[in-house]
C-alpha positions in Angstrom: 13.4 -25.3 -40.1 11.0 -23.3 -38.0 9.5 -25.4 -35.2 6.3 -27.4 -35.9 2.9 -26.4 -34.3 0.0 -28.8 -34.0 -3.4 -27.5 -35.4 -6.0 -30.2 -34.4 -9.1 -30.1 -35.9 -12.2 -33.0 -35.7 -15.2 -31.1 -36.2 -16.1 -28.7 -39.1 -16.1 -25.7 -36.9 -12.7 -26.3 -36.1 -11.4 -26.4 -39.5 -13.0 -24.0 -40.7 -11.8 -21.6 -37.3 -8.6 -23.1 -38.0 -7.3 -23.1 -41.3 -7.0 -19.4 -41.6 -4.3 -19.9 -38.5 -2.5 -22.2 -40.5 -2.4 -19.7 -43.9 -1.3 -16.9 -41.0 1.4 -19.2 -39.5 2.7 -20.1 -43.3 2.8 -16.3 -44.7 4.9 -15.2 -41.2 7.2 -18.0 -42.2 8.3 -17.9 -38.0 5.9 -21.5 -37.3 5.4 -24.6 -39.3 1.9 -25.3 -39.2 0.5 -28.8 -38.7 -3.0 -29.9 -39.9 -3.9 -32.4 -37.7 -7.3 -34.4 -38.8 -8.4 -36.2 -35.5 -11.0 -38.3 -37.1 -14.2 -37.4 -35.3 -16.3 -36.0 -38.5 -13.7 -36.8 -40.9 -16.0 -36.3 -43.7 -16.6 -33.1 -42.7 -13.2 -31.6 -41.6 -11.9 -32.8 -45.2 -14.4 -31.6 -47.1 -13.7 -27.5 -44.5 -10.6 -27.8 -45.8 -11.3 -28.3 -49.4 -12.5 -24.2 -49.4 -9.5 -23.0 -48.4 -7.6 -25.0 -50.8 -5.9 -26.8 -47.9 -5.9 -31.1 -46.7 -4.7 -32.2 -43.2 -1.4 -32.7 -43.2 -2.0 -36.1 -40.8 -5.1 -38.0 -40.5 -5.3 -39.8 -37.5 -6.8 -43.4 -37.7 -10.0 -43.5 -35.1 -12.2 -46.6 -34.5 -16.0 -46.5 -33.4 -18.0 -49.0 -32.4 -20.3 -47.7 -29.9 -20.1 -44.6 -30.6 -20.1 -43.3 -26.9 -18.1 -40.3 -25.2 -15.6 -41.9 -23.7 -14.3 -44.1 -26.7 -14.1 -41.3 -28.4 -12.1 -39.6 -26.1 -9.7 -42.7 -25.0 -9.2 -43.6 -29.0 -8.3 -40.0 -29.8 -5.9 -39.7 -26.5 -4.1 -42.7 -27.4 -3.6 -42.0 -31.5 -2.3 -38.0 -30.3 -0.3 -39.5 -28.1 1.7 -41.1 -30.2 2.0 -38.9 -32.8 3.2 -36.5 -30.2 5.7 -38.6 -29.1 6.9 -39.0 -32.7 6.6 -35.4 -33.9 7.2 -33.3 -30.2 5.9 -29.6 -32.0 7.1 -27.3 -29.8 3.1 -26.2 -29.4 -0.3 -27.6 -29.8 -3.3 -25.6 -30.9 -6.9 -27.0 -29.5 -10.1 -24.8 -31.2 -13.2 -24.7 -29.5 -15.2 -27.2 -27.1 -15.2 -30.8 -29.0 -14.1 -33.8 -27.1 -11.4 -33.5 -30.2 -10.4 -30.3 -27.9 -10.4 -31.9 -24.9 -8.5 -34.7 -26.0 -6.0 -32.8 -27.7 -5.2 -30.1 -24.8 -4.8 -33.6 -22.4 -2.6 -35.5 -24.6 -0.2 -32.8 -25.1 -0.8 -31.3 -21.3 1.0 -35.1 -20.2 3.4 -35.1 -22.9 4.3 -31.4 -21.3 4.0 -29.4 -24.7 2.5 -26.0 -24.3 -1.5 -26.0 -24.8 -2.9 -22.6 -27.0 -6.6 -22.7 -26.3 -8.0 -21.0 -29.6 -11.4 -19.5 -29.0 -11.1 -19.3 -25.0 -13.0 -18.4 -21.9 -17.1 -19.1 -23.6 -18.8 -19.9 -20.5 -22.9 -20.0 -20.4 -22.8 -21.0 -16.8 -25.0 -24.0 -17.1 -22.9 -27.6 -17.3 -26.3 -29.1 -19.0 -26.0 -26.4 -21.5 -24.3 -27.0 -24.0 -23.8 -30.1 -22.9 -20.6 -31.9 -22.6 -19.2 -28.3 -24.2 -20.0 -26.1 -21.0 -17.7 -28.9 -19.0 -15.0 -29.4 -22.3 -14.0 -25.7 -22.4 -13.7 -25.1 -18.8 -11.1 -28.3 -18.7 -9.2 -27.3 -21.7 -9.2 -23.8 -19.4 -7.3 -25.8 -16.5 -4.3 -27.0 -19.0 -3.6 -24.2 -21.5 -0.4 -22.1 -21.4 -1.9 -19.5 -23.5 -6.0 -18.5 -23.7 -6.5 -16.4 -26.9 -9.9 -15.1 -25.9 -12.4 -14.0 -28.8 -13.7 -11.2 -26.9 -13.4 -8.9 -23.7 -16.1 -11.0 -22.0 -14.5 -14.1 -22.9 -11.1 -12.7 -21.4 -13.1 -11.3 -18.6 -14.5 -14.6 -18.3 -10.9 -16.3 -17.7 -9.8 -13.5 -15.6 -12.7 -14.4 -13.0 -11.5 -17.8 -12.8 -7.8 -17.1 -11.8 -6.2 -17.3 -15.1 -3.0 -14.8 -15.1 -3.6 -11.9 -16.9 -0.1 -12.5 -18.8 -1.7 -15.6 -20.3 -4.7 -14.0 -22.1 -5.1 -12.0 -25.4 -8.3 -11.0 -26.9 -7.6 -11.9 -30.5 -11.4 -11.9 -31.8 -12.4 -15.0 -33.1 -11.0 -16.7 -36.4 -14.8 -17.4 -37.7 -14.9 -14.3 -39.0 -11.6 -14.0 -41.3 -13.4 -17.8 -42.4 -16.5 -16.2 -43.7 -14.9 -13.5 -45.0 -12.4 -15.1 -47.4 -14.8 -17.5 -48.4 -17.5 -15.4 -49.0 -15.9 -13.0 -50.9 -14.9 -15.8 -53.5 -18.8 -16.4 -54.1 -18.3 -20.0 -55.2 -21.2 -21.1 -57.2 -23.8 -23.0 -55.4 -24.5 -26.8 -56.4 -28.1 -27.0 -55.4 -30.3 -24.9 -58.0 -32.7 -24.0 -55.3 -30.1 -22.1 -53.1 -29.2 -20.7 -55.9 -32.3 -19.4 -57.5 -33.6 -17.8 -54.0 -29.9 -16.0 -53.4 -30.7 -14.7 -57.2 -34.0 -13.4 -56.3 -32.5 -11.8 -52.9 -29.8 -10.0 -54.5 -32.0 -9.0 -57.6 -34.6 -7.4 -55.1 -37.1 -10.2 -55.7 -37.4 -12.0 -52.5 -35.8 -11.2 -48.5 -33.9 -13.9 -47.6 -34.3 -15.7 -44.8 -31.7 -18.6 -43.4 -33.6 -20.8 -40.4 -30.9 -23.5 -38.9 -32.6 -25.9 -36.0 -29.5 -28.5 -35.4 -28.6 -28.8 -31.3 -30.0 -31.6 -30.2 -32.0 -29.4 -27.7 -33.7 -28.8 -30.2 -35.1 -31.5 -31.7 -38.8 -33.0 -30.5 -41.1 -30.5 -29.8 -39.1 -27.4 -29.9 -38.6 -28.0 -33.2 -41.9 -28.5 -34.4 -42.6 -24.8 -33.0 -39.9 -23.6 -34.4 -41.2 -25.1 -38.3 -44.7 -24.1 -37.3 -43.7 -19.9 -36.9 -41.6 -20.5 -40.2 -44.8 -21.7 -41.9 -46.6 -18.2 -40.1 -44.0 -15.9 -41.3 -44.6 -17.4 -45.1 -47.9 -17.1 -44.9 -47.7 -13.3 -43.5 -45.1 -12.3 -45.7 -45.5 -13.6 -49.2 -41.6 -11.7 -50.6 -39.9 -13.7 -48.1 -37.9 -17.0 -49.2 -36.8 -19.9 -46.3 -33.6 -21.9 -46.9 -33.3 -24.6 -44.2 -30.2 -26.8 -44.3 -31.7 -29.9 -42.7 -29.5 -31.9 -39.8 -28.1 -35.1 -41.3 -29.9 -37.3 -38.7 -32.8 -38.6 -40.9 -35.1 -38.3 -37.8 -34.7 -34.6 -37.7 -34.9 -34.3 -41.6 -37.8 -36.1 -41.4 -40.0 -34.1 -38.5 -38.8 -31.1 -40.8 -39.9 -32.5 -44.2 -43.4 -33.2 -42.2 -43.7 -29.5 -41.0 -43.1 -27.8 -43.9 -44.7 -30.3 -46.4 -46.6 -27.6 -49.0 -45.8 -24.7 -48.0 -44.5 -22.6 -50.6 -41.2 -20.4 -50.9 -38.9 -22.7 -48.4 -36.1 -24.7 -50.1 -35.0 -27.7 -47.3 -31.9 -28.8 -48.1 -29.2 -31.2 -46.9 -26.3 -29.7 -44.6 -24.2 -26.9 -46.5 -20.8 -27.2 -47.7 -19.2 -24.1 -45.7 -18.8 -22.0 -48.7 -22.5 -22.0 -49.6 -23.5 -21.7 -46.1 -21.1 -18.5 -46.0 -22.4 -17.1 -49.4 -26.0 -17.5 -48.5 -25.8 -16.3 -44.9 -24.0 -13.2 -46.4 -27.4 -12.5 -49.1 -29.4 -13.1 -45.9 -31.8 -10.6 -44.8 -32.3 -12.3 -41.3 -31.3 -15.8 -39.4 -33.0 -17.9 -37.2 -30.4 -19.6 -35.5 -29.6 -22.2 -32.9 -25.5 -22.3 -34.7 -22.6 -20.6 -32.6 -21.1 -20.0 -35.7 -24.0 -17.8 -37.7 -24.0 -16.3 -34.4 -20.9 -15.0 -34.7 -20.8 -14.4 -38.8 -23.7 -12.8 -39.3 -22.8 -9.6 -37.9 -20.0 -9.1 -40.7 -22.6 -9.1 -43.1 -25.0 -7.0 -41.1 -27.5 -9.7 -40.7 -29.4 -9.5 -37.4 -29.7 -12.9 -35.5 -32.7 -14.4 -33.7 -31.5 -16.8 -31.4 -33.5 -20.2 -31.7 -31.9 -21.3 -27.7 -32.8 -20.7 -24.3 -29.4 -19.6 -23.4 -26.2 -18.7 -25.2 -22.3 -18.5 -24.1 -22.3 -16.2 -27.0 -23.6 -13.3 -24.9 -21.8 -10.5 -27.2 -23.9 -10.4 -30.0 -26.8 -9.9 -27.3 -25.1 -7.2 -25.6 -24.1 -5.6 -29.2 -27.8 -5.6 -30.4 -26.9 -7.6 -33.3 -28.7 -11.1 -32.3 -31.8 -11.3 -30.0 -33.1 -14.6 -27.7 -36.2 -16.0 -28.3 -35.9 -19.4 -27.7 -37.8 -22.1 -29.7 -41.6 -19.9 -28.3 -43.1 -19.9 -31.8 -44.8 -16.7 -31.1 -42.0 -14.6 -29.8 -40.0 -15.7 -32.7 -42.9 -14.7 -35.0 -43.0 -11.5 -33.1 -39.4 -10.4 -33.0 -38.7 -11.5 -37.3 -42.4 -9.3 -37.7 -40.4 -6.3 -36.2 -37.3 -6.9 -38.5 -39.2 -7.6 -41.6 -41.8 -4.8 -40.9 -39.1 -2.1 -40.0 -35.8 -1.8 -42.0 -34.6 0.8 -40.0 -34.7 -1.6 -36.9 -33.1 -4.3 -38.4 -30.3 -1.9 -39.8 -29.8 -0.6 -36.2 -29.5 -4.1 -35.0 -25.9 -4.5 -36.9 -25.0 -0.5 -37.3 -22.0 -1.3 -34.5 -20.1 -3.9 -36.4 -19.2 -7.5 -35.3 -18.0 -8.3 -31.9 -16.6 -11.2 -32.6 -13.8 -9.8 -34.7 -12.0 -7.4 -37.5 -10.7 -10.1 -39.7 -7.5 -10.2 -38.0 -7.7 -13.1 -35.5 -5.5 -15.4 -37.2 -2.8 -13.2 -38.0 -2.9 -12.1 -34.3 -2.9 -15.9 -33.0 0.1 -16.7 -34.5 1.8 -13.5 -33.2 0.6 -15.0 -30.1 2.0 -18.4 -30.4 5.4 -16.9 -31.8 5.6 -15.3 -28.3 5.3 -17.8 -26.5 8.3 -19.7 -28.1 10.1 -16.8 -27.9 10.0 -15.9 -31.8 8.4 -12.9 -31.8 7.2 -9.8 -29.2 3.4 -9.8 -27.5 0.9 -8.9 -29.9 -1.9 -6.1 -28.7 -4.8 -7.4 -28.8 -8.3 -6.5 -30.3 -10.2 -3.6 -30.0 -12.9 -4.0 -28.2 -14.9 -2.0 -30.5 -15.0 -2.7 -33.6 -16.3 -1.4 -36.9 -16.3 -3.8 -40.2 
């Protein structure tokens, strides 16, 4: 039987980033891949999972009471642990940023089983922001064995803190075979509103516009000025349609019911099973965006990004033209979407180089990568650094 690897996943971004590794590792036959459900947003990884057809092979029992960091943390440590000890995969995967990340790359670190750091070497610079990520990936980058780095910066990134060379491949980032496998299947969408503006954006009717507010820097009064240039842009531009998937705190749902009570053409839903987020983000003719992940999906669909934070570790899309940052300033982002909506040729510019973030082949190239390092298969080469999709 090939040797088991560890895929541990707690957040939705992970599964979603992580389940096309598993399809990779199973169609290579070399690796058997191991779903491992940590149990931070169980909810959420299950229901990730459910749109590629796939469940987590082990669900790993978690207990909160005060809901803090560090019993998070500690629980998860402990439950790995011993499933570590009672499974010993020759490798354990770790996605991301998540305490589910950091907990994974320590339990396995101690238990000495090689640490693949998916999605390696995002650094904003700032520890407060993100905060705990900023601090989370920079750990994880003291105990992997193997950094498969999204993009040149990222590996650039790794390379300036003394990670060997030998230990880094640019892969590009798995997000972006995600969106487009599920996109492609264009599931249909359960709430009729979603539905009815992606049917008036791909008949011509309406320009679609996604707007997604959910870091908690958000929140308060950044977030009213981000709903208060929404309710400008509606008012200056009476063919475009907002679809807002709301964050699930019912504080923040609330302060965004209040800000866009009456005002026609914007459809506020409840947070978006991935395949309709995918879908609508791929009819979309522009995104205001706090998300890391639209940030790096949106460019595959050649939908330019406004940036709804004051700073990003997702400094490609910037560099590529294909995202801009305006922060949560109410009028620079009515500005900047003015531009786009006013001049088609600008906003076509904005994506004409293709995404940064990857070709679609991430996850086959990550499980050459782990192959190599158990000695199954030869180095991969890594991405190019341009790309063209």
């Amino acid at each position: 039987m090939s040797p088991e690897v560890f895929l541990i996943a707690g957040t939705r971004p992970e599964a979603i980033k992580l389940a096309p590794v598993a399809a990779a590792m199973r169609a290579a036959g070399r690796l058997t891949p191991v779903l491992v459900a940590s149990g931070q947003h169980p909810t959420m990884v299950t229901q990730a999972l459910d749109a590629f057809d796939v469940q987590a092979d082990v669900t790993l029992p978690l207990e909160r009471v005060t809901g803090s960091q560090p019993e998070l943390l500690t629980s998860m440590i402990s439950s790995l642990d011993a499933l570590l000890e009672e499974r010993k995969p020759a490798a354990v995967v770790v996605q991301g940023d998540t305490t589910t990340t950091l907990a994974g790359a320590m339990a396995a670190f101690w238990r000495r089983i090689p640490v693949v750091h998916l999605e390696a070497g995002l650094r904003s610079g700032d520890l407060d922001s993100p905060f705990p990520e900023e601090a989370n990936r920079k750990l994880v980058g003291q105990l992997a064995a193997l950094h498969l780095a999204p993009t040149a910066l990222a590996a650039t990134n790794l390379l300036d803190e003394s990670v060997s060379p030998a230990n880094v491949l640019i892969t590009g980032n798995t997000v972006v075979d995600a969106a487009l496998e599920i996109a492609g299947k264009a599931m249909p969408f359960e709430n009729p509103s979603v539905a009815a503006a992606v049917d008036a954006a791909t008949h011509g009717e309406a320009r679609l516009v996604l707007v997604t507010a959910h870091r908690r820097e958000s929140w308060g009064e950044p977030l009213d000025r981000i709903l208060s240039a929404v309710r400008r842009l509606i008012e200056a531009y009476p063919d475009i349609r907002v679809v807002l998937p709301a964050h699930a705190n019912p504080a923040v749902r609330a302060q965004v019911e209040a800000g866009l009570a009456g005002v026609p053409r914007v459809t506020i839903t409840d947070p978006l099973p991935y395949p309709a987020l995918a879908r609508l983000l791929s009819n979309a003719y522009l995104a205001l965006t706090d998300s890391g992940g639209i940030q790096e999906e949106a460019p595959s669909f050649k939908v330019p990004a406004l940036v709804l934070r004051e700073v990003t570790e997702r400094v490609e899309s910037l560099h590529a033209g294909c995202a801009k940052l305006v922060g949560t300033d109410e009028d620079l982002i009515v500005a900047e979407a003015a531009r786009l909506l006013d001049d088609p040729i600008l906003r076509q510019s904005m994506t004409a180089n293709g995404n940064p973030y990857g070709d679609g082949l991430a996850s086959q190239r990550t499980e050459q990568a782990v192959a190599a390092l158990l000695g199954l298969a030869s180095h991969p080469a890594p991405m190019p650094t341009t790309v063209s999709v």
